[in-house]
MDAnalysis code that builds the backbone (N, CA, C; Angstrom):
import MDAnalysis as mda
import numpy as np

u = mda.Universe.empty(234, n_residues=78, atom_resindex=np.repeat(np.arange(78), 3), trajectory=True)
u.add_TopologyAttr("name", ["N", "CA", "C"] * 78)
u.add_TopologyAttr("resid", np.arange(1, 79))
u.add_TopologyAttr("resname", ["UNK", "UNK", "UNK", "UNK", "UNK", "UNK", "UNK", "UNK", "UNK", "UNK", "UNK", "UNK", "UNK", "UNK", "UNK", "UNK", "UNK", "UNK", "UNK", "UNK", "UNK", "UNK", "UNK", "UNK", "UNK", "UNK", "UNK", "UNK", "UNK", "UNK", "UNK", "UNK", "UNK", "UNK", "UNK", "UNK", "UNK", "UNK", "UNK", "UNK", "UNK", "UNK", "UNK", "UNK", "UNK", "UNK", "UNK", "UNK", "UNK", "UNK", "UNK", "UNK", "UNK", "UNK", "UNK", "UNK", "UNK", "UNK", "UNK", "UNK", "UNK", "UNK", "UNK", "UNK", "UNK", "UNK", "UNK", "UNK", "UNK", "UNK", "UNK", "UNK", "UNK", "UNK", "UNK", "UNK", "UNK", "UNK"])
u.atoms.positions = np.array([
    [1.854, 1.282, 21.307],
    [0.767, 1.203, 20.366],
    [1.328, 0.803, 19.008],
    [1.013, -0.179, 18.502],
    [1.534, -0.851, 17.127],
    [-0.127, -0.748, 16.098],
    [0.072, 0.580, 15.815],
    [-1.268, 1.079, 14.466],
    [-0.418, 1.640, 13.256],
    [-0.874, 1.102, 12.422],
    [-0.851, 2.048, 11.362],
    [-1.629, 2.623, 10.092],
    [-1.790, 3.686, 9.940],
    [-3.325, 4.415, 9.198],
    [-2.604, 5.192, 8.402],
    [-2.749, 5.274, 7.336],
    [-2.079, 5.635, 5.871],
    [-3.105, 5.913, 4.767],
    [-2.708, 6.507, 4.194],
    [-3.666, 6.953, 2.866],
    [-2.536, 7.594, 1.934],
    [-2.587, 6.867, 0.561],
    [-1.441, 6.974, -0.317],
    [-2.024, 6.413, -1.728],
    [-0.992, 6.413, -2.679],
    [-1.425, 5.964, -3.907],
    [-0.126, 4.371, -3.904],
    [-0.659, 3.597, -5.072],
    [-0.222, 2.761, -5.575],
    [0.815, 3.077, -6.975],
    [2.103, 2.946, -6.760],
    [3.016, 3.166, -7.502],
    [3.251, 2.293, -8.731],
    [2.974, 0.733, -8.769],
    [2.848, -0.333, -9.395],
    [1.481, -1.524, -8.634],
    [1.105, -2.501, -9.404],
    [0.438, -2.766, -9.281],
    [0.178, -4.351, -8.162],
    [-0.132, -4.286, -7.529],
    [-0.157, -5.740, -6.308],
    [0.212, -6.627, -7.045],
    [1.317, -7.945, -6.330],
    [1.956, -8.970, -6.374],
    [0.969, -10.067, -5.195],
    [0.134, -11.475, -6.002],
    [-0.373, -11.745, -5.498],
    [0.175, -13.281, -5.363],
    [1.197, -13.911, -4.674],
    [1.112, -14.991, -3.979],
    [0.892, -16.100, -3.500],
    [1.462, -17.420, -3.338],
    [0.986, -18.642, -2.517],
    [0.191, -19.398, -3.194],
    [-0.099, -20.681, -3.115],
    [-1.307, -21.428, -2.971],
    [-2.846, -21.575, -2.636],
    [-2.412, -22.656, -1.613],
    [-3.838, -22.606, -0.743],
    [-3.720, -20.667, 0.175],
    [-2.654, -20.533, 0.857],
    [-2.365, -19.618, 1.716],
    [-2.287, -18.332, 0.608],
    [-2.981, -17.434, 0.345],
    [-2.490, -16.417, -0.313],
    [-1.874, -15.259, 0.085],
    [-1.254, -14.849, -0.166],
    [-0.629, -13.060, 0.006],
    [-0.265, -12.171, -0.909],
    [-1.133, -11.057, -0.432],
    [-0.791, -10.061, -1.710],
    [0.048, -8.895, -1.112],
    [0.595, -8.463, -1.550],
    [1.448, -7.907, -1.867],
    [2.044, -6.122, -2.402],
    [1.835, -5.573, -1.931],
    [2.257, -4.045, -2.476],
    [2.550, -2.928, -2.013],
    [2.675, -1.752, -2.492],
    [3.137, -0.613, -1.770],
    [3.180, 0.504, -1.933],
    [2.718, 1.058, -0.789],
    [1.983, 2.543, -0.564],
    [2.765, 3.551, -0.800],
    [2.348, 4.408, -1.746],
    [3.285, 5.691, -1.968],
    [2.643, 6.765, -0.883],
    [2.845, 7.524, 0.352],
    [2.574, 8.299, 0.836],
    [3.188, 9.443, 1.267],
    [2.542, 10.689, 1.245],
    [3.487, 12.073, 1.546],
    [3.486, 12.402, 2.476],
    [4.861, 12.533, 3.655],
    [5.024, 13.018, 4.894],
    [5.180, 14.118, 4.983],
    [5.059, 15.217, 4.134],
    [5.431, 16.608, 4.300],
    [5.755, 17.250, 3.098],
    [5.690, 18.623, 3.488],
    [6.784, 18.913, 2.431],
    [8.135, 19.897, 2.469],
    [8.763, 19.951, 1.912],
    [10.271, 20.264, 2.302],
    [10.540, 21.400, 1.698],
    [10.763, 22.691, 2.715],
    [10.486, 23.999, 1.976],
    [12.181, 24.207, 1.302],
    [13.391, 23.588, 1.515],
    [14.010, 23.514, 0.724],
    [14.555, 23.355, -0.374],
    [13.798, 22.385, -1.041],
    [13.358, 21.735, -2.337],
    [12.560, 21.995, -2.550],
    [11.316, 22.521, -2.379],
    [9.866, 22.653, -2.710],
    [9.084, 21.335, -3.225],
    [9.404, 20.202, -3.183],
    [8.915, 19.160, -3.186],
    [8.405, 18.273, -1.835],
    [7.376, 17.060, -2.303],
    [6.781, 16.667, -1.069],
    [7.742, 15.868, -0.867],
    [7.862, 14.938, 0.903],
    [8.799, 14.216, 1.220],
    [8.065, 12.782, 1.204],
    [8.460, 12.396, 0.096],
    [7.666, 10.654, -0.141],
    [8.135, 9.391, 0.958],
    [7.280, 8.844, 1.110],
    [7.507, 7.501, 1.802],
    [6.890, 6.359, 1.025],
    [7.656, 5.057, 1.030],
    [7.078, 4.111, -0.117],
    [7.422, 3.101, 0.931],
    [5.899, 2.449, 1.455],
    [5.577, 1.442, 2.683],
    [5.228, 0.430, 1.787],
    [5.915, -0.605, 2.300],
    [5.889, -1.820, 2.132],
    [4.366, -2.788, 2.729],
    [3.556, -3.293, 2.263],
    [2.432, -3.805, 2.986],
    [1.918, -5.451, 2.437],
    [1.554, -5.603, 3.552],
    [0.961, -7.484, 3.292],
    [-0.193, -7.432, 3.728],
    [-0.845, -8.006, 2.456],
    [-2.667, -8.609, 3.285],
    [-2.106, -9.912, 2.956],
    [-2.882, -10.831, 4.218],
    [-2.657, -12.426, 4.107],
    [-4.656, -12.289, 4.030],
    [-4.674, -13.529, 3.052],
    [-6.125, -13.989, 2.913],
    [-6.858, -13.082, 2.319],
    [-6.740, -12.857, 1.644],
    [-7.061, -11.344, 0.671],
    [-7.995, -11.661, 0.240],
    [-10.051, -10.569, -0.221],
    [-10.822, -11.606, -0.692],
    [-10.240, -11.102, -2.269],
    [-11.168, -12.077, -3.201],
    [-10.730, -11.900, -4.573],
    [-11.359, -10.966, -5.196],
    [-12.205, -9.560, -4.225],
    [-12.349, -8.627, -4.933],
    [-11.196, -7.209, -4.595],
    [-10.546, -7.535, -3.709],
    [-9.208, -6.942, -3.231],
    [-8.331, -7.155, -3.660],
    [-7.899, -8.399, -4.558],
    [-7.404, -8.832, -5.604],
    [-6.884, -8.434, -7.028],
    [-8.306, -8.537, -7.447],
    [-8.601, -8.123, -8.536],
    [-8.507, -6.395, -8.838],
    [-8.890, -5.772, -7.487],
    [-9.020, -4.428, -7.451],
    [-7.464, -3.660, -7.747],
    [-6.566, -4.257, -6.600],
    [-5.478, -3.959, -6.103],
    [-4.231, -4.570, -7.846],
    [-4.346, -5.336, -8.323],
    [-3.560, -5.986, -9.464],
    [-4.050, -5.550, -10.773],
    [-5.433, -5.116, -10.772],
    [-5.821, -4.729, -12.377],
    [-6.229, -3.480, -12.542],
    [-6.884, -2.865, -11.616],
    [-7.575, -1.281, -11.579],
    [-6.447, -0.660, -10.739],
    [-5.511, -0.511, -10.826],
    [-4.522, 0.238, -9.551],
    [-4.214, 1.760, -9.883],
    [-4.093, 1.893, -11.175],
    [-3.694, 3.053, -11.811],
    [-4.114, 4.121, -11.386],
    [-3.658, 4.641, -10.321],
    [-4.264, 6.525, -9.837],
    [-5.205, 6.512, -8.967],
    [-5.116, 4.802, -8.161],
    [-5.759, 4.431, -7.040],
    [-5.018, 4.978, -5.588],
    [-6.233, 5.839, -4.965],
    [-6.172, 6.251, -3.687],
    [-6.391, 5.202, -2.777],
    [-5.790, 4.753, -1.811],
    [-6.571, 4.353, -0.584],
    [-6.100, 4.066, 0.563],
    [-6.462, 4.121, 1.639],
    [-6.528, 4.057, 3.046],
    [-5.981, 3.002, 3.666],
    [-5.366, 2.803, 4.806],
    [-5.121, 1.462, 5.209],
    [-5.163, 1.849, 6.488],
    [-5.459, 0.309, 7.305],
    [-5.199, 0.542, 8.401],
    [-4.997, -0.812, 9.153],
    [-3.869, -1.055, 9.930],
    [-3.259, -2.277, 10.067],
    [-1.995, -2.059, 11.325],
    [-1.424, -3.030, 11.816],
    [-0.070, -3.440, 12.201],
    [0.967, -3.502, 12.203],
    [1.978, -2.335, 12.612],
    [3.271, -2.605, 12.386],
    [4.567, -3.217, 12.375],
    [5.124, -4.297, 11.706],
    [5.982, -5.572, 11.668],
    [7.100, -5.209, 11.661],
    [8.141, -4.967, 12.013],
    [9.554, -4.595, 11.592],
    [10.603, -5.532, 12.277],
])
């Protein structure tokens, strides 16, 4: 099964890409746990690509990002 479903914040703001072909660009800050040793959460910072992005996903993802929550759900490439 190649899924992946995430819900995280945006650390910096989307890198948007290409020409005719666009790609944007950015990456998910998400918490896998937390670590009763440290008492801190255990971060993961996922790398992600939308190809063909519309330009309100765009605009959303590159100018409003700041303390933006959101969801994904997509394909895993490695």
């Amino acid at each position: 099964m190649n899924r992946f479903n995430g819900v995280g914040t945006l650390p910096r703001a989307a890198i948007l890409n290409g020409g005719e072909k666009k790609v944007l660009r950015f990456t998910l800050r998400t918490c896998l746990g937390f670590n009763s040793k440290t008492q801190k959460d255990r971060l993961a910072f996922v790398p992600c690509v939308v190809f063909k992005p519309s330009q309100a996903l765009v605009q959303m993802l590159t100018e409003h990002f700041n303390g933006m929550v959101i969801g994904l759900e997509g394909r895993v490439n490695t």
